[in-house]
N, C-alpha and C positions, 0 to 999 in steps of 0.2 A: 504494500500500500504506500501513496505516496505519502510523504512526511508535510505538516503546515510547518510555517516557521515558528508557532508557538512550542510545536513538538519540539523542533531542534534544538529550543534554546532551551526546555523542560531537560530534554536529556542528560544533558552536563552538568546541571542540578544534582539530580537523582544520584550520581555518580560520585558526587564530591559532598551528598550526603551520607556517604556510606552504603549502598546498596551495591550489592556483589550484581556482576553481570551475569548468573542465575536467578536474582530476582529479580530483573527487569520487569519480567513481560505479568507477573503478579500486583508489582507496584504502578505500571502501569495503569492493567486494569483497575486497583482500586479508584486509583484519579480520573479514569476518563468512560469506565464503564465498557459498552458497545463498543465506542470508538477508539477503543486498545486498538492500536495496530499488532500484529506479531512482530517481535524481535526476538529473535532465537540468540542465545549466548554467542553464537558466531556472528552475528552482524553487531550486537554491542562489543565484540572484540575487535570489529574491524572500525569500529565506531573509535572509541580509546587510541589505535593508531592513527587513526585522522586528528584526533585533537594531541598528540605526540608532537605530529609534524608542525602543528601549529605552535606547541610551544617552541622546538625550532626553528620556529621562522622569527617569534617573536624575540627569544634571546639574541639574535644576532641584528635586531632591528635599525634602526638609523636614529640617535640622538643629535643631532644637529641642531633640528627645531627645539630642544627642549631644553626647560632651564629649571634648575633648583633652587627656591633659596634656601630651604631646610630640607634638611635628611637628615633621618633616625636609622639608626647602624644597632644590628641586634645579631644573634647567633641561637638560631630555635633548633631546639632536639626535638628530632621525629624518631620512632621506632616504630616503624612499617613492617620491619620482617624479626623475624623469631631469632633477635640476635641479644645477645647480651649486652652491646654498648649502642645506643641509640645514635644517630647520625646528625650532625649537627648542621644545618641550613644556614648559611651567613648570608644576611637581608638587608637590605638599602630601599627605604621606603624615600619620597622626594616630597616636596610640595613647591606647586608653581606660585609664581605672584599672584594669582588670581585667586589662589589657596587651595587646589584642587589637590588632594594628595593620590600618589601616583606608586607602584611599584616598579623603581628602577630598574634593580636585578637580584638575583639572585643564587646561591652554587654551593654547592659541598665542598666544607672546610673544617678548618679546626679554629674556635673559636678565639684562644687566645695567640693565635701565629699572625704573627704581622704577613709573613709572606703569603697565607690564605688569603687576607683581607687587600693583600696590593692587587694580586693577581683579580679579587673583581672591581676593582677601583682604574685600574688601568684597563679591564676591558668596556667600563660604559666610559673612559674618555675617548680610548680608540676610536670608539662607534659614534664620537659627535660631541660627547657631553662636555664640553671646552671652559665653560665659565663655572670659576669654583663656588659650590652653598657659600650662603654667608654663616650659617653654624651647620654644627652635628650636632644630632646627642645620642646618648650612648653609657653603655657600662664601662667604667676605669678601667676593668677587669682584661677590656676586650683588646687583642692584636691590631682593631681597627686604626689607634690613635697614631700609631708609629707611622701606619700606610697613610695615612690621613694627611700627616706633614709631606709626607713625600711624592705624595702624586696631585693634592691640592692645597700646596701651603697656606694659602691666603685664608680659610676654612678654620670661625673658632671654632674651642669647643666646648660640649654642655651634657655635663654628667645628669646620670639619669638619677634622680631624687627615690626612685621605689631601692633602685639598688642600693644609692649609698647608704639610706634610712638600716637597711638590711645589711648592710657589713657594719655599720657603726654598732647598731643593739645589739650584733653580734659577739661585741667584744666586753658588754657589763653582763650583770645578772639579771635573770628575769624578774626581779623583783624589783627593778627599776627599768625596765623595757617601757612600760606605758605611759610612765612621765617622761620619760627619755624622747621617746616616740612622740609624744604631743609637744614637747619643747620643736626638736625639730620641726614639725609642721607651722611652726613661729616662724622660724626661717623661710620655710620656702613658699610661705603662705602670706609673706609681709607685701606691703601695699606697695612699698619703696624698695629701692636696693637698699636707701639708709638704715630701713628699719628692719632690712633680712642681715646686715651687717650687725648694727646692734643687739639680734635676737640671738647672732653667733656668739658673741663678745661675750655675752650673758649664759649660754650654755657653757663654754670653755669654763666661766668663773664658777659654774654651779659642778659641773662633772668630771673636770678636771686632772684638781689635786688627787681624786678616788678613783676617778677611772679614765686615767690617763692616754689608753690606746683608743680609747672609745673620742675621745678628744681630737687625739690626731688625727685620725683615719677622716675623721669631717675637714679640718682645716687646712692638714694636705691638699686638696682640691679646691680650696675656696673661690679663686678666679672662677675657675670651669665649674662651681654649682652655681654660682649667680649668675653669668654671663645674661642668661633670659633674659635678667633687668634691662638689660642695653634696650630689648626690641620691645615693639610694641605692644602694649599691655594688653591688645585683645587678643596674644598671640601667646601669653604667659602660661596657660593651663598644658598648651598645646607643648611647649617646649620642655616641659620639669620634668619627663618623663618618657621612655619608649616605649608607650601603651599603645600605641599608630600601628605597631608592629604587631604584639599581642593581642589586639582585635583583628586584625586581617588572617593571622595565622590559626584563629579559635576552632576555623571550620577545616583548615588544613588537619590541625590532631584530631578533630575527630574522623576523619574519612581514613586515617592511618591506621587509627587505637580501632576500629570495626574491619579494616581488614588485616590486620597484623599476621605478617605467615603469607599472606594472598598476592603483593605486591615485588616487581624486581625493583632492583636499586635505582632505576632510571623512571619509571612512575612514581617511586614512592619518592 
């Protein structure tokens, strides 16, 4: 039967919900009734090689046209197949001036290797992308920051506030995690940079003298957690954080975590 275009775009759906291509042709039926077409497991497999070729074409695309002024740099573990150590996805989400956010690229790395993070930093300038974001943001943690200088110096940069929040409590007792936790949110939560400065100033004098690493580990980065302040404040929520990345990839783990075992390493 022939396909509408609402079908085609239903398909790909279905697919990156989680539904194995032996339940096509059931979950179809439930959505459409009578007007199930038949898809036999061999036409949804010849189906999934169509949309293969298509990410193919689109990894290798032309960035010329295209400009960033922020990108969020992030390193997402998938475990798609029945292995013991889950595979790490290193991601460059963009946003244009118009504020459209966009998925640059993407690739299989190791999260904290600089040379992972060059190799796809030097492939979207290859392809066009010539004028460097005005920030990043990102985890300390990550390989990105070295490649970052080196293939877009001009590019500040803007620690991610969920992580650091998370390696600072990391290093007091839980018995002081929730006011630790709600101090911090002082800082990254002030109206000003003066008064995300002052909120610092005030945590160092409170937690300091007693928990000393928990101290540093924030003011080590101090430039690169406030940087935000610099831009415009309707853009402040948008930048404290690589949740840009975490929402886009929500439905990626789950099409993984339902077929785990089911996928090769080049779908998954």
């Amino acid at each position: 039967a022939r396909r509408t275009r609402s079908l085609d775009a239903l398909l790909p759906v279905l697919y990156l919900r989680g539904i194995s291509t032996g339940d096509f042709q059931e979950a179809l039926s439930a959505l459409l009734g009578r007007d199930a077409p038949n898809l036999s497991p061999a036409v949804v497999t010849r189906l999934t090689a169509t949309w293969a070729d298509e990410y193919t074409r689109w990894q290798g695309r032309d960035l010329s046209a295209r400009r960033y002024v922020y990108v969020w740099a992030d390193g997402v573990y998938l475990q798609a197949r029945m292995e013991d150590q889950a595979e790490c996805m290193l991601v460059l989400i963009g946003a244009t001036p118009e504020g459209r956010k966009e998925l640059v690229g993407f690739q299989v790395g190791v999260r904290e290797s600089a040379q992972s993070w060059r190799e796809l930093l030097v492939d979207v300038k290859r392809r066009g992308l010539s004028i460097a974001p005005e920030i990043a943001v990102g985890d300390g943690a990550l390989g990105f920051w070295k490649a970052l200088d080196e293939v877009f110096p001009g590019t500040r940069h803007q620690r991610c506030w969920v992580h650091k929040t998370a390696n600072v409590l990391n290093k007091a007792p839980k018995s002081v995690q929730g006011a630790m936790k709600a101090d911090l949110r002082e800082i990254h939560a002030a109206p000003t940079r003066a008064a995300a400065e002052t909120a610092m100033a005030v945590f160092v004098e409170k937690y300091g003298a007693k928990y000393a690493r928990a101290a540093e580990c924030l003011t080590k980065d101090r430039e690169a957690l406030l940087a935000f302040f610099d831009l415009p404040a309707e853009h402040w929520d948008h930048l404290r954080t690589t949740n840009p990345i975490e929402s886009v990839f929500a439905t990626v783990r789950h099409r993984t975590v339902r077929t785990k075992g089911a996928l090769s390493p080049i779908t998954a």
